[in-house]
C-alpha positions in Angstrom: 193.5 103.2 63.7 190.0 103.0 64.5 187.5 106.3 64.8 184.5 106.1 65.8 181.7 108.5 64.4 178.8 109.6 65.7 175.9 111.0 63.4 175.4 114.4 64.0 171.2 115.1 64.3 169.9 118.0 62.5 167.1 119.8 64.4 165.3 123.1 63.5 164.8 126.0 65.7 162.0 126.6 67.0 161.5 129.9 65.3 162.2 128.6 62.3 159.3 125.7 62.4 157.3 128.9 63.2 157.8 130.5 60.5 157.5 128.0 58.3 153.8 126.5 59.0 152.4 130.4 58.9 153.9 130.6 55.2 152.4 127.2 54.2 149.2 128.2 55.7 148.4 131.6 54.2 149.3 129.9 51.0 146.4 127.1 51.6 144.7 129.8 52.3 144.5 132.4 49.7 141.9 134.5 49.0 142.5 134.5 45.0 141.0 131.8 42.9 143.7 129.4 41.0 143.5 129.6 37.1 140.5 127.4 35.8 141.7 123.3 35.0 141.4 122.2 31.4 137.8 121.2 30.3 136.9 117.3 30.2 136.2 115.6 27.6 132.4 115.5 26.3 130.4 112.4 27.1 128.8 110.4 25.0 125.3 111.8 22.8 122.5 110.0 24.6 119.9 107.7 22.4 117.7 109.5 20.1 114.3 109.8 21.5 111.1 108.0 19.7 109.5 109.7 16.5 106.3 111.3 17.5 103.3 110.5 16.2 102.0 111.1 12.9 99.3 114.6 13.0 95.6 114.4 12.6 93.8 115.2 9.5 90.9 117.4 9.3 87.9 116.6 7.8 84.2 117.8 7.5 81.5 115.9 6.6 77.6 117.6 5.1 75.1 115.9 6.1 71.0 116.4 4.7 68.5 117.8 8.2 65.2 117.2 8.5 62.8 119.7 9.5 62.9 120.0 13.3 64.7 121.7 16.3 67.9 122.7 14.5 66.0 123.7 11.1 62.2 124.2 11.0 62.5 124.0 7.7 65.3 121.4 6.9 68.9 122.6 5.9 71.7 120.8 6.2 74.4 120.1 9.2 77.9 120.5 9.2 80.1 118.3 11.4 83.7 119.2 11.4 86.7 117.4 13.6 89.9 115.2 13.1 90.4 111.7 11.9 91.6 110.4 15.5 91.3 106.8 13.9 92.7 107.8 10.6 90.3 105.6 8.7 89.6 108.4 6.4 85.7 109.1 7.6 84.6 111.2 10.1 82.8 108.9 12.3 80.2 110.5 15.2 83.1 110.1 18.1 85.6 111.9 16.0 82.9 115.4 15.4 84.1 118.6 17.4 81.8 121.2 16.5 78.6 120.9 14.3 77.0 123.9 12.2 73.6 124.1 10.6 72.6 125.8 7.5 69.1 126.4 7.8 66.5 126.6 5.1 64.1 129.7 5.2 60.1 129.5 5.4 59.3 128.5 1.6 57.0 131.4 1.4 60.0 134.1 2.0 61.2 132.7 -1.5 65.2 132.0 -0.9 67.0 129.1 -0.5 69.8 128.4 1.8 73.4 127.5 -0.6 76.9 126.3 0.8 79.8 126.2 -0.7 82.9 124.5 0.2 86.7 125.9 -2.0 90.3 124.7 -1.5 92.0 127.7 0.9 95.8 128.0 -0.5 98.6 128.1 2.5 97.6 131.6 3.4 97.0 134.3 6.4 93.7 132.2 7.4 95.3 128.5 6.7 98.8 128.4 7.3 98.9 124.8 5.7 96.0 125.3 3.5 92.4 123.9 3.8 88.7 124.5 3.1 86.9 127.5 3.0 83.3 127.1 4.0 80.7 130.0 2.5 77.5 129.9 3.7 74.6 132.0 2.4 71.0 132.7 0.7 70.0 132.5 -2.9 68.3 136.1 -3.0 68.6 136.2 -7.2 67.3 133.0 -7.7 70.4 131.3 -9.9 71.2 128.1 -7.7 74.3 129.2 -7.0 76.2 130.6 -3.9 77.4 134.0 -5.4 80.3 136.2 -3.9 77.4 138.8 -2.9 75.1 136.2 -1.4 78.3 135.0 0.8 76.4 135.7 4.5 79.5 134.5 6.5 82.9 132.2 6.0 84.6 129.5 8.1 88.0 128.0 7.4 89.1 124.0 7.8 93.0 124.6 8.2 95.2 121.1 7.5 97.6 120.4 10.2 101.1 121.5 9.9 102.8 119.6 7.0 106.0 118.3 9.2 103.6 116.0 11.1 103.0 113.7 8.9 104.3 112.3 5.1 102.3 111.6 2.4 101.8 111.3 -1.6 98.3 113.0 -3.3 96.5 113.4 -6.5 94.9 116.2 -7.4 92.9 117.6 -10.2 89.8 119.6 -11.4 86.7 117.8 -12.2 84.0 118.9 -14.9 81.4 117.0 -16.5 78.7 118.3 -19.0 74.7 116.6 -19.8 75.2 112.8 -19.8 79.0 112.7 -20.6 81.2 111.1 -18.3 83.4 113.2 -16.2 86.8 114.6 -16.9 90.2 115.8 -15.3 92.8 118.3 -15.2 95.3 116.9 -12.8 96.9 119.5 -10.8 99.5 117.1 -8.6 100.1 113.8 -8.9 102.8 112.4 -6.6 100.9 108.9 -6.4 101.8 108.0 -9.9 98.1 106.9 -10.5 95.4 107.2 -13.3 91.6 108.1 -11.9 88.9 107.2 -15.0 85.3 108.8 -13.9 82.1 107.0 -15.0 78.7 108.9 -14.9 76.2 105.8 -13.5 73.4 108.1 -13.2 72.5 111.8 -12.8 74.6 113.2 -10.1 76.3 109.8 -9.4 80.1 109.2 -10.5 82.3 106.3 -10.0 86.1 107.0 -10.1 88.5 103.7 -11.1 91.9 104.0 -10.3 94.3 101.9 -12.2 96.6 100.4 -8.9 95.0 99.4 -5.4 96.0 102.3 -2.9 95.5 101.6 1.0 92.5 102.4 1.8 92.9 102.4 5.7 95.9 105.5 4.9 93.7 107.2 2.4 91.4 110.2 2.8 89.7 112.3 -0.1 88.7 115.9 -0.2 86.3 117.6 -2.1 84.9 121.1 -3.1 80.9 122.3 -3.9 80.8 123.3 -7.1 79.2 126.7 -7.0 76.0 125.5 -9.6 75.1 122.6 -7.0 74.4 122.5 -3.1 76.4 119.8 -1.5 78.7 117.3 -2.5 79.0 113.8 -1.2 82.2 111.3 -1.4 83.2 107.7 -0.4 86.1 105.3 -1.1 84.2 102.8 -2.2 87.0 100.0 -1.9 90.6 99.7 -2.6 90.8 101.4 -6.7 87.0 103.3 -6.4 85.9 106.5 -5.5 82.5 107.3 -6.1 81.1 111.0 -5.7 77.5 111.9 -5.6 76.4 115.8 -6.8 73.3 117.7 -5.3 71.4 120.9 -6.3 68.8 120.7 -3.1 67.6 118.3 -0.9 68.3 114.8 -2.0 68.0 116.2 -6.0 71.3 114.6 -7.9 72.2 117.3 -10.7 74.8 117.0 -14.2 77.0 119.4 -15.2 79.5 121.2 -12.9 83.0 122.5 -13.6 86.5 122.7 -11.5 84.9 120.6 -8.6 88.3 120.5 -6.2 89.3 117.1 -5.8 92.4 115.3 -4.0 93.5 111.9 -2.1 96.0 111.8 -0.2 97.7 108.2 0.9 99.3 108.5 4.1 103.0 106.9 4.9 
């Protein structure tokens, strides 16, 4: 026997297919936020930026004036700035500010006196520096005295993380025609500085290794018995330091003149 079967189609009401697309639509369309997805993963740490550049180092340089607009009477000029070419001097471009310690009129009696001390990390140097004391020699003893102290700058070294480098340090005293000695105070470098007196005033320094000289600065204090104190690297393993007590007079004997070099990275 055969049967034939028709398939039966299922339809849906009307009604029903109403229904229907208003629930799927206020669900699509809640007003309440879903719970927040899982985070991603991180990306990748992007390349390290370049190293800045090395800080600048401060330096001052005192330099003899003659009698004219600045000083009627002669003095001496202080220029102060950064070593922007960090050769280690502070050449004319490089000057930011300029101060003059004038001499007074010979007949008022009293000389003019500067003295220049290492300034400890402190309130005035964070980093340390140079203390700068100008004043008048109203007793007559050739020496800058606490009391004669008229006013005070400060030369404040740049903040240490800027730059890396390895110094020598020590305090310097000589006596009549005796060469000069050393306490060392620091001496990261590893090196051995021997002082020869050429003449009166005049000292050559020999160190026993080369250092680079294009990296290398030196700093200096005024003894309190002289006036001014001049310093030059003189090549790769000499120093030379020249002493004054007035104008363009070299003078022996000093004690604890300040002295460091620092070799740059």
């Amino acid at each position: 026997m055969i049967c034939n079967i028709t398939p039966m189609k299922k339809t849906l009401s009307p009604k029903l297919g109403t229904f229907l697309f208003i629930l799927l639509t206020l669900m699509a369309c809640s007003s309440e936020d879903g719970a927040n997805g899982i985070d991603g993963m991180d990306g990748i740490d992007g390349t390290d930026g370049t190293d800045g550049s090395n800080g600048l180092t401060s330096l001052i340089s005192t330099t003899e004036e003659q009698p004219g607009t600045n000083c009627a009477n002669g003095g001496f000029r202080l220029d102060i700035g950064l070593d922007s070419n960090g050769n280690g001097q502070l050449d004319s471009a490089e000057v930011s500010s300029s101060q003059y310690l004038c001499n007074l009129d010979p007949s008022e009696g009293l000389t003019s006196l500067i003295g220049t001390v290492i300034e400890q990390p402190g309130v005035n140097c964070a980093n340390g520096g140079y203390r700068l004391d100008v004043g008048l020699d109203s007793n007559g003893n050739g020496e800058l005295d606490g009391a004669e102290v008229t006013s005070s700058e400060y030369l404040c070294n740049a903040d240490a993380a800027d730059f890396n480098y390895q110094s020598y340090a020590s305090l310097i005293s000589q006596t009549g025609t005796d060469n000069p000695v050393s306490s060392i105070l620091d001496n990261s470098l590893d090196l051995t500085i021997v002082w020869t007196r050429e003449s009166q005033g005049r000292y050559l320094g020999t160190l026993d290794r080369s250092i680079d000289i294009g990296k290398t600065v030196i700093f200096f204090s005024t003894p309190s018995s002289h006036t001014g104190v001049r310093g030059e690297l003189v090549s790769d393993n000499q120093i030379r330091l020249e002493l004054q007590n007035g104008i363009n007079v070299f003078a022996d004997n000093f004690e604890n003149l300040s002295f460091e070099l620092r070799e740059y990275e």
